[in-house]
C-alpha positions as CSV (number, residue, x, y, z in Angstrom):
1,X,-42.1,-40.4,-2.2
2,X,-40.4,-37.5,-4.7
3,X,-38.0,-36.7,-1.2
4,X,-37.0,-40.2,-2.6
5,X,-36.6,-39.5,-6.2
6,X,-33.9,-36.6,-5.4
7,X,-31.8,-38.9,-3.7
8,X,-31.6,-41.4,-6.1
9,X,-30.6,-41.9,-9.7
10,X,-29.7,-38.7,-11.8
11,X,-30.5,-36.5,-9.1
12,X,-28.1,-37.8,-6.9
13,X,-25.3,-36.9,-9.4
14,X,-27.0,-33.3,-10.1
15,X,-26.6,-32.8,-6.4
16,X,-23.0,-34.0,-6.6
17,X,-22.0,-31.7,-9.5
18,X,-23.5,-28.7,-8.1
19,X,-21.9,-28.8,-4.6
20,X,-18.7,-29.7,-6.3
21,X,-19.3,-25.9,-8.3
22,X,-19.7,-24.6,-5.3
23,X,-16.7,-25.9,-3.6
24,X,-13.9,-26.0,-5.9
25,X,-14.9,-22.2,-7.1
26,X,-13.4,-20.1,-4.2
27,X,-10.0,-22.8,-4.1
28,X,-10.0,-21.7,-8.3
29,X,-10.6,-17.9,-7.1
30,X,-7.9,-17.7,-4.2
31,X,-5.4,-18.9,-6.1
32,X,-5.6,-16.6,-8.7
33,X,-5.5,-14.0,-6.1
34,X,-2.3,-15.4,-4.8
35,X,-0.5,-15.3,-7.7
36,X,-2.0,-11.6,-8.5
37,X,-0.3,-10.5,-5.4
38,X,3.2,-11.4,-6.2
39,X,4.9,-8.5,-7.8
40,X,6.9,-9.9,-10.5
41,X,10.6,-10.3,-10.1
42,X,12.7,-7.9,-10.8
43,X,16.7,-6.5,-10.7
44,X,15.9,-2.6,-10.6
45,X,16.7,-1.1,-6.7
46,X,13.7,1.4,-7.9
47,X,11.3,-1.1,-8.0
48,X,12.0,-2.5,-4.0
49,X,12.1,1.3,-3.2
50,X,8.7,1.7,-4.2
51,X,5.8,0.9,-1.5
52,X,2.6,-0.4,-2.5
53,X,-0.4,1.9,-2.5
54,X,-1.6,2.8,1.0
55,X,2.0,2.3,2.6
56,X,3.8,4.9,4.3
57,X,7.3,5.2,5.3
58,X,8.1,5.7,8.9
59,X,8.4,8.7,9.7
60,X,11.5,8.9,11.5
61,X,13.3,7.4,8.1
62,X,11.5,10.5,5.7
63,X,12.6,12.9,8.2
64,X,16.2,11.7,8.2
65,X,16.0,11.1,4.7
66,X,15.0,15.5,4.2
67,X,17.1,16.5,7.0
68,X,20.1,14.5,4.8
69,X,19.2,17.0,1.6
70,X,20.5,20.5,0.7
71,X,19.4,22.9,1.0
72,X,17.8,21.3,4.6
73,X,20.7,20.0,6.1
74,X,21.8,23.2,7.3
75,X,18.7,24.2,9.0
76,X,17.4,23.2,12.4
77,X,14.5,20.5,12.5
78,X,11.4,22.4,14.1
79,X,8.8,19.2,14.0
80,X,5.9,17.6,11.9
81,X,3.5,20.5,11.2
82,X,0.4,17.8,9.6
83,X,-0.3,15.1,7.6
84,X,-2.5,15.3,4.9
85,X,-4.2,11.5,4.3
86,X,-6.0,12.3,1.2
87,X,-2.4,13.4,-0.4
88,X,-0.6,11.2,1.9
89,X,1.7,14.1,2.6
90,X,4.2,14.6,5.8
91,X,4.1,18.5,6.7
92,X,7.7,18.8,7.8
93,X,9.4,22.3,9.4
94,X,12.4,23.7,9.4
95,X,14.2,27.2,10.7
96,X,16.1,28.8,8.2
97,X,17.7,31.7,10.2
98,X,14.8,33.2,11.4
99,X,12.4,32.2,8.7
100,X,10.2,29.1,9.0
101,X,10.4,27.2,6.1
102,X,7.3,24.2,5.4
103,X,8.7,21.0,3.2
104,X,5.8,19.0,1.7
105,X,6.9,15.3,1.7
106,X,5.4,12.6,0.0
107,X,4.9,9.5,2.8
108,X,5.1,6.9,0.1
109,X,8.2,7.7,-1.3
110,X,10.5,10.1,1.0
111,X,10.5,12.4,-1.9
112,X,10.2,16.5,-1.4
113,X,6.9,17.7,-3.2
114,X,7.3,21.2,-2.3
115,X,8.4,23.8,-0.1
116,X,7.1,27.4,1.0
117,X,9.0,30.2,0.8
């Protein structure tokens, strides 16, 4: 008999409400993510250069991109030495002569963030 009682009356429409929480709450939620994940719109070349976090450049594009920039474009391309993920840093090496010289490239960007010697 109180199986009976749920189903009927106010309970009914307490039942109704709460499954109607329950359902329209992750529609609400996704589409505030969606719009979250747009960037905004923008003119600036910059801004479409830049990658998101956790996005690399290929690597043949970074390497063309270094081998393109004095000082390196007169040396001779020796390889990829490493990657370092925590960084996210191509190791890149180059013969100067006789001297090997290590280019520390940032894999988000393209951009040189150091060199030894």
């Amino acid at each position: 008999m109180n199986a009976r009682r749920i189903w009927t009356g106010k309970g009914k429409v307490a039942l109704g409400a709460a499954l109607a929480c329950l359902v329209l709450t992750p529609v609400a939620a996704s589409a505030q993510n969606r719009n979250r994940a747009m960037p905004p719109a923008s003119g600036s070349q910059e801004d479409d250069e830049r990658p998101q976090p956790h996005q690399t450049r290929p690597l043949p594009d970074i390497v063309a991109r270094v081998q393109a920039t004095p000082p390196y474009n007169d040396m001779d391309y020796i390889g990829v030495a490493g990657f370092e993920t925590r960084s996210m840093i191509y190791v890149l090496r180059f013969l100067n002569g006789r001297q090997v010289v290590v280019v520390h490239v940032d894999a988000r960007s393209g951009r040189i963030v150091g060199r030894v010697p």
